[in-house]
N, C-alpha and C positions, 0 to 999 in steps of 0.2 A: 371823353378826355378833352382839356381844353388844351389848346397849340401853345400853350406859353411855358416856359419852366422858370420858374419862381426858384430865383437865386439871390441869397441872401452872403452878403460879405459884413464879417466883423474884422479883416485883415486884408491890407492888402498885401495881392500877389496874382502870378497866373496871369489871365487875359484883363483881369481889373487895375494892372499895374503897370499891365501895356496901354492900355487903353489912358490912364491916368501921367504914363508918362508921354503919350500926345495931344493930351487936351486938358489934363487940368482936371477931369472929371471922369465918374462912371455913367452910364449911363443915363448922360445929362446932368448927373448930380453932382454939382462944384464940390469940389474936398480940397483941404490948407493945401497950399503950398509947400514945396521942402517934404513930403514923407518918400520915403524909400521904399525898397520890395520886401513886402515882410509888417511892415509897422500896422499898429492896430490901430483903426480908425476910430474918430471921436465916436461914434455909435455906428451899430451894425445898419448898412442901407440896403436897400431891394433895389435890384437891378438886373428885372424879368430879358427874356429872350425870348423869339418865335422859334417855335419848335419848327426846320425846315425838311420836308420829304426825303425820307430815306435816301442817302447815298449824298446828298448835299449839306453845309456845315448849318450852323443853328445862326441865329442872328441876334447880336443884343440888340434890344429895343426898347425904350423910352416907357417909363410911365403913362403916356399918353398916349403911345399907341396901344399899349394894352387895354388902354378904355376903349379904341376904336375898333379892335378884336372880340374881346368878349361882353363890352358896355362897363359902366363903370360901378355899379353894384356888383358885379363878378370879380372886376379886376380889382375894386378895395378889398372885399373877401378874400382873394388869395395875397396880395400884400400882407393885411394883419394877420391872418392864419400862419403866412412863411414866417415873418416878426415873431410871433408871441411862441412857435415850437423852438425857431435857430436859439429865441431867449434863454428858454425853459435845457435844451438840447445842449449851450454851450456849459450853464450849471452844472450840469450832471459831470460832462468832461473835462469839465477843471475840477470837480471836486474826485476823479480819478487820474488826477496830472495829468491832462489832457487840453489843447486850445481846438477848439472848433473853428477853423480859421474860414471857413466860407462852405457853401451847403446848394443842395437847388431840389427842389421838389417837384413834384407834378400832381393837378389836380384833374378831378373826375367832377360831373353830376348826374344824378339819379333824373333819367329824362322825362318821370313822371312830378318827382315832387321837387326836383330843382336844387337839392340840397347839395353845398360843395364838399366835395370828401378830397381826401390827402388821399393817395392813390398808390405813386409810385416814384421810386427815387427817396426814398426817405432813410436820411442820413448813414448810406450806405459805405463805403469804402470806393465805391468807383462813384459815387455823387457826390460826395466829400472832400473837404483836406482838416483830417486832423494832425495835428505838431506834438510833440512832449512838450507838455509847460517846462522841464525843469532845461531841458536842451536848448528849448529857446530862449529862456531867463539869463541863461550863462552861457551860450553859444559864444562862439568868436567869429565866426566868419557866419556867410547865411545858408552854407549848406548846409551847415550843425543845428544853426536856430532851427532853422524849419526842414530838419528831417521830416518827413511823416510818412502818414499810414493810407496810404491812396496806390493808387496807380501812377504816380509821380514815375517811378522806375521804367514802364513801361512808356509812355510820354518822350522819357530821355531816349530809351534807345530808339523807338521811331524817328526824334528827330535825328536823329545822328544816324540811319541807315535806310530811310525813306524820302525820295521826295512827294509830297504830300501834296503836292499838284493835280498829281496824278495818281487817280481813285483805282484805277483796275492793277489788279496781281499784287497789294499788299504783301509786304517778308511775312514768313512764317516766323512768331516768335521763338526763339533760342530757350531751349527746357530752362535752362539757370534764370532765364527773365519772369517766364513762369513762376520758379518755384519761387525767387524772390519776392516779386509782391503776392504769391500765394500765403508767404510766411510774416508780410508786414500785415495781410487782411486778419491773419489767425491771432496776432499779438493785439492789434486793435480791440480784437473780438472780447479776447480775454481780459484786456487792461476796462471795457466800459462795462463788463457783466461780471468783475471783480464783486462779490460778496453777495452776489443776487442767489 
């Protein structure tokens, strides 16, 4: 496996919106002026992370250093491969009401013949965020726009009952926090393999 997680935003939001609203950019990568939390970017950009040792957080990191991790024949392969599925991936969820609002993947190679394969994290519900197209079309505030179908739920109640400083004796989550994003994962499920 290679140390990097290939995340791809077609929206911003989440840490790409923190990060954009103290510098102007994601991961190096300059974006307009004036967008808010939530709005869809001129095109979807890559904006890889170092996958960091169990028990420590991940790290966004630069197109460039991803060259200097896995060389940059690795690191354009997994760019265009994250590009051309988030492309094909966001299709499919708008044509079942659905925004693919940002994604991150993980790649593998076969140590014999070097070939990069798509591995793990692929477009999963806790590696995800998808939105209702129609919720967000006609939302009025931005909790409506971007409901979605992730771990977003669980996210909120850690902030609000953890401090996340500090790694040892995590809460146990609360069954209802469970069962709710158990039942956003199951409606996701249903709403992108609607008619398969």
């Amino acid at each position: 496996m290679f140390p990097i997680e290939c995340v791809v935003r077609g929206y911003l939001t989440g840490s790409g919106y923190q990060e954009y609203a103290a510098t102007g950019a994601i991961g190096g990568i300059p974006l307009p002026e004036g967008l808010s939390d939530g709005d869809r970017l001129p095109e979807p950009v890559y904006t890889p992370a170092w996958k960091a040792p169990v028990g420590e957080h991940d790290e966004n990191i630069s197109y460039e250093r991803t060259v200097e991790l896995v060389g940059e024949t690795v690191a354009e392969q997994l760019r265009a491969i994250s590009l051309d599925v988030f492309a094909h991936a966001s299709q499919v969820a708008e044509e079942r009401g659905l925004i693919l609002a940002d994604t991150k993947f993980e790649f593998g190679a076969d140590r014999e013949l070097g070939i990069v394969t798509l591995a793990d994290e692929v477009l999963t519900s806790d590696s995800s965020r998808f939105w209702d197209l129609e919720a967000y079309l006609t939302g009025a505030t931005p909790e409506v726009r971007m409901a979605s179908f992730d771990k977003q739920i669980v996210r909120d109640w850690l902030a609000a009952n953890w401090d996340q400083r500090v790694l040892e004796n995590p809460p146990t989550l609360p069954s209802e926090i469970v069962e709710q994003t158990a039942e956003r994962y199951r409606a996701l499920v249903e709403r992108l393999t609607l008619g398969l």
